[in-house]
C-alpha positions as a Python dict, from the first residue, in 0.01 Angstrom:
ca = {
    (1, 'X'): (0, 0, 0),
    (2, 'X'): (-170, -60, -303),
    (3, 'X'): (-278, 123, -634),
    (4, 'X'): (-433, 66, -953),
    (5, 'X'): (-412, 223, -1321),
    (6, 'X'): (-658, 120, -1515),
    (7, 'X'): (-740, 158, -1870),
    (8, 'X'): (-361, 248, -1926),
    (9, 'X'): (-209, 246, -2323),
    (10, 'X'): (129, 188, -2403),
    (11, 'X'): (181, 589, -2392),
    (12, 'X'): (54, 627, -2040),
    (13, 'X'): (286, 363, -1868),
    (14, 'X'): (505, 727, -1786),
    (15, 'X'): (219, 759, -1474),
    (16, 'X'): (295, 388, -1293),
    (17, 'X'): (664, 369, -1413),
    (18, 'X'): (687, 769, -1253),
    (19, 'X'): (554, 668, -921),
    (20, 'X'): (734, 314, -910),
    (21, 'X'): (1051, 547, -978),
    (22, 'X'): (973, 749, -726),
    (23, 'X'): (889, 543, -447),
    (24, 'X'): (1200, 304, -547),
    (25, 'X'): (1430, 653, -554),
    (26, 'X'): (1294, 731, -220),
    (27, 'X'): (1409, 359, -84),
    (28, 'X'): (1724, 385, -218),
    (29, 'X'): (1806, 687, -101),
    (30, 'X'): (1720, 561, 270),
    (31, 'X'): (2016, 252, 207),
    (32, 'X'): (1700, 11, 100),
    (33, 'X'): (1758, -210, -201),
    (34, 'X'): (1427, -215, -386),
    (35, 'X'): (1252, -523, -621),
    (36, 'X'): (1039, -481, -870),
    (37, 'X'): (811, -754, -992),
    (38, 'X'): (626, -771, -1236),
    (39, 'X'): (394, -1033, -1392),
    (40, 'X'): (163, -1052, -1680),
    (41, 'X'): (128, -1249, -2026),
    (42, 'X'): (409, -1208, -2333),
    (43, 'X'): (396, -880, -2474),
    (44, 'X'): (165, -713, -2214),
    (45, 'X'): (364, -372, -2161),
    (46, 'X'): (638, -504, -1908),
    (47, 'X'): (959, -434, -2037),
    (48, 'X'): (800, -120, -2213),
    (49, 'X'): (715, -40, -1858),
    (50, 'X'): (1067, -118, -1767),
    (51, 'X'): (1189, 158, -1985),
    (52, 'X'): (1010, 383, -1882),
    (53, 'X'): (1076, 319, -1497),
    (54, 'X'): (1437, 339, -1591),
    (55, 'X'): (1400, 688, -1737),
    (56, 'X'): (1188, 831, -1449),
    (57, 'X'): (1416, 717, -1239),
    (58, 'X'): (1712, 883, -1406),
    (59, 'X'): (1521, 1200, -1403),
    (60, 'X'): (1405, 1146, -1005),
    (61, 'X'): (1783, 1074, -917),
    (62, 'X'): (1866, 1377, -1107),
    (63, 'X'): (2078, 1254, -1328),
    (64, 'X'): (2287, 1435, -1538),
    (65, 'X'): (2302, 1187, -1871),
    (66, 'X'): (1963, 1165, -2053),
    (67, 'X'): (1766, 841, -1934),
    (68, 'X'): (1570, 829, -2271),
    (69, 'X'): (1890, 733, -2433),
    (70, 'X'): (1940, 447, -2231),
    (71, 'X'): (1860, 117, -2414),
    (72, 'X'): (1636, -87, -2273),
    (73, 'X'): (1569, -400, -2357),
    (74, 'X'): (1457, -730, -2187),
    (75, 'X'): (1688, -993, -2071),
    (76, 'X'): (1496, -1282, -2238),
    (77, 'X'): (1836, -1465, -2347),
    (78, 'X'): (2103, -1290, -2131),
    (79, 'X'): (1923, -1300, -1775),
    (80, 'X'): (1998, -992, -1694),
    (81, 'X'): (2085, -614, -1849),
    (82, 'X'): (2261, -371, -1628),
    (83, 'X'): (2204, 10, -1631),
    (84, 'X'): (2513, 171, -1400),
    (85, 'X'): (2412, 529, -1249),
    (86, 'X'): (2771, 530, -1077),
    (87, 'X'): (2702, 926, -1006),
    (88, 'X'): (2434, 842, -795),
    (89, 'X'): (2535, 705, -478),
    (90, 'X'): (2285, 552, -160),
    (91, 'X'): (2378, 714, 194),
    (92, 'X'): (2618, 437, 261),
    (93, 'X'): (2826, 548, -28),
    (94, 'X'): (2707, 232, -284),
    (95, 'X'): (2655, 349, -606),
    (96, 'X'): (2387, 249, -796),
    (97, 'X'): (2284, 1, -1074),
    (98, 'X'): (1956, -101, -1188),
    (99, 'X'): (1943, -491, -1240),
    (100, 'X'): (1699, -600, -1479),
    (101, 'X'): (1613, -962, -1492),
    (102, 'X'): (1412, -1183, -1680),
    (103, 'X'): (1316, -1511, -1578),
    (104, 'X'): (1107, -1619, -1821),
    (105, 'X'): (1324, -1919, -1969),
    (106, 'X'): (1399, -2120, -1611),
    (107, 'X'): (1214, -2411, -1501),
    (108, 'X'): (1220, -2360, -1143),
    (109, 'X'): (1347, -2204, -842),
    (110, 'X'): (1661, -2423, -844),
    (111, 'X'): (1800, -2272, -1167),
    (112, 'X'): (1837, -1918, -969),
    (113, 'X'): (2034, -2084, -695),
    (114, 'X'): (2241, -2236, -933),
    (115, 'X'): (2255, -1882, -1125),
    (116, 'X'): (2337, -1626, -787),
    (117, 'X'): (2134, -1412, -866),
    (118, 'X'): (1984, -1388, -494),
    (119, 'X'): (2281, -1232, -439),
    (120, 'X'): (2113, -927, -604),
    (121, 'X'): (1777, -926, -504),
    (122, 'X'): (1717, -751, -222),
    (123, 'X'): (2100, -677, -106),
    (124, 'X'): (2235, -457, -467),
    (125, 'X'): (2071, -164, -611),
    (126, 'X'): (1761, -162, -782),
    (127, 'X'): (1649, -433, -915),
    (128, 'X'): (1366, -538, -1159),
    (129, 'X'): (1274, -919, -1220),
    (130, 'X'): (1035, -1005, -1538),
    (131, 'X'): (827, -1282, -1493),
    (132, 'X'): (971, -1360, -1091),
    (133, 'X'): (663, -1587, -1087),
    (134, 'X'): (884, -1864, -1224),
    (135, 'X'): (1091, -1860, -866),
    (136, 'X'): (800, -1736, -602),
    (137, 'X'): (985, -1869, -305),
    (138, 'X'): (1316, -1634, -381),
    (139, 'X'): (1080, -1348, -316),
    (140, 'X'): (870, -1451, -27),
    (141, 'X'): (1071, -1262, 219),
    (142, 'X'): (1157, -942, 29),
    (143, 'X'): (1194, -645, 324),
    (144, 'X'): (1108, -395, 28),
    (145, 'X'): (966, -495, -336),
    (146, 'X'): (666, -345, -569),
    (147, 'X'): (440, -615, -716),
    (148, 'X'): (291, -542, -1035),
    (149, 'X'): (47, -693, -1224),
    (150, 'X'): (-13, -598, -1582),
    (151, 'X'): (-379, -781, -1725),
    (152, 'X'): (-485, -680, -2054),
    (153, 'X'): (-823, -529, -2157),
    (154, 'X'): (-877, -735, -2471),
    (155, 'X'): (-709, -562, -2686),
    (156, 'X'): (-340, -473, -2728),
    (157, 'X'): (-395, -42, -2677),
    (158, 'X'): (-514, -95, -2350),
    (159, 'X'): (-426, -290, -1980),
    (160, 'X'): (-456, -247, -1663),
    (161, 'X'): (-209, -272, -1377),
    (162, 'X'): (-209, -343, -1007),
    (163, 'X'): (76, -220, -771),
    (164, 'X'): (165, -323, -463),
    (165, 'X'): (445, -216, -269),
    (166, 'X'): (514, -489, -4),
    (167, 'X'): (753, -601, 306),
    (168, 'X'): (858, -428, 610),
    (169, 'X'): (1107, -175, 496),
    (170, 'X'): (800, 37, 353),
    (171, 'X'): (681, 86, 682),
    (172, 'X'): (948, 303, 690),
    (173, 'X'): (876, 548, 422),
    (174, 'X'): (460, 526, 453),
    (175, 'X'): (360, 898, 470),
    (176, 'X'): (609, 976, 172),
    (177, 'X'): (489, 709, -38),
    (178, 'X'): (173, 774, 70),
    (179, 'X'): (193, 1098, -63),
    (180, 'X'): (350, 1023, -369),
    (181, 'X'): (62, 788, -458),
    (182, 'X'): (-182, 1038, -332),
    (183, 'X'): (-57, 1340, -562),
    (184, 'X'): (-28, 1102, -870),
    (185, 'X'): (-396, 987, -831),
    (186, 'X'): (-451, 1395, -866),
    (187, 'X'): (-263, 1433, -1113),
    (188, 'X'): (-435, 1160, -1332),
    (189, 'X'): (-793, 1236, -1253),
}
């Protein structure tokens, strides 16, 4: 499945990062591990995006703490924040932890062997990987990751973005996300 925002500011990233929140909520909650990716130039909205996701995710999960207290920020020099929701467990009893990666400063696909993180991706909570395009190959098989694609419009207020939720374990959960994509595109017009 596929959907795009377009024309979004800064301010409206709450409509993607709700339905991305959503849809990843609904995977988790079926024992899936859910990827996102996302791709687009420095400073193009994806770690904004990222926060945002976070927080609709803490309010789809029904969290009790306050996801807009959360700190988000992006990974750049560590590799990768995480955000424990240990009150929110999967049906297998896992509890879960949003992984937030960025791989903007490796060379290659060799640095994340070297690093483990494919232990994550794909087999541990939720996780989110900024620019993944820098190791395409670790993601080629994914069973259950969102591609996103933010391009901007020319001018910093405005971008659009491109999702695409992709591998098999979607199959899976296509009239519900379906839906969800359906009553968001009401929602915003």
């Amino acid at each position: 499945m596929r959907k795009s925002y377009i024309d979004i500011g800064l301010d409206d990233l709450q409509i993607p990062a709700s339905d991305l929140a959503e849809s990843a909520a609904l995977a988790w909650r079926r024992g899936k591990h859910p990827i996102v990716l996302l791709s687009g130039n420095m400073g193009s909205g994806k770690t904004t995006l990222v926060s945002r996701f976070v927080q609709e995710l803490y309010k789809e999960l029904s969290v009790s703490k306050n996801g807009s207290k959360l700190w988000v920020n992006s990974p750049t020099y560590t590799l990768m924040n995480e955000y424990p929701i240990p009150e929110v467990q999967s049906e297998a009893g896992e509890k879960l932890s949003i992984f937030h990666f960025d791989l903007y400063r490796l060379s290659g696909e060799a640095e994340t062997e070297d690093l483990g993180f494919e232990e994550y991706w794909g087999r541990r909570g939720i996780c989110i990987v900024e620019w993944w395009d820098r190791a395409p190959k670790a993601f080629s098989s994914m069973q259950c990751s969102a591609s996103v694609s933010i391009y901007e419009n020319g001018t910093e207020e405005s971008r659009n973005l491109n999702v695409e939720w992709l591998g098999s374990d979607w199959t899976s959960c296509d009239s519900e996300l379906a839906s969800i994509l359906n009553r968001a595109k009401k929602e915003i017009g």
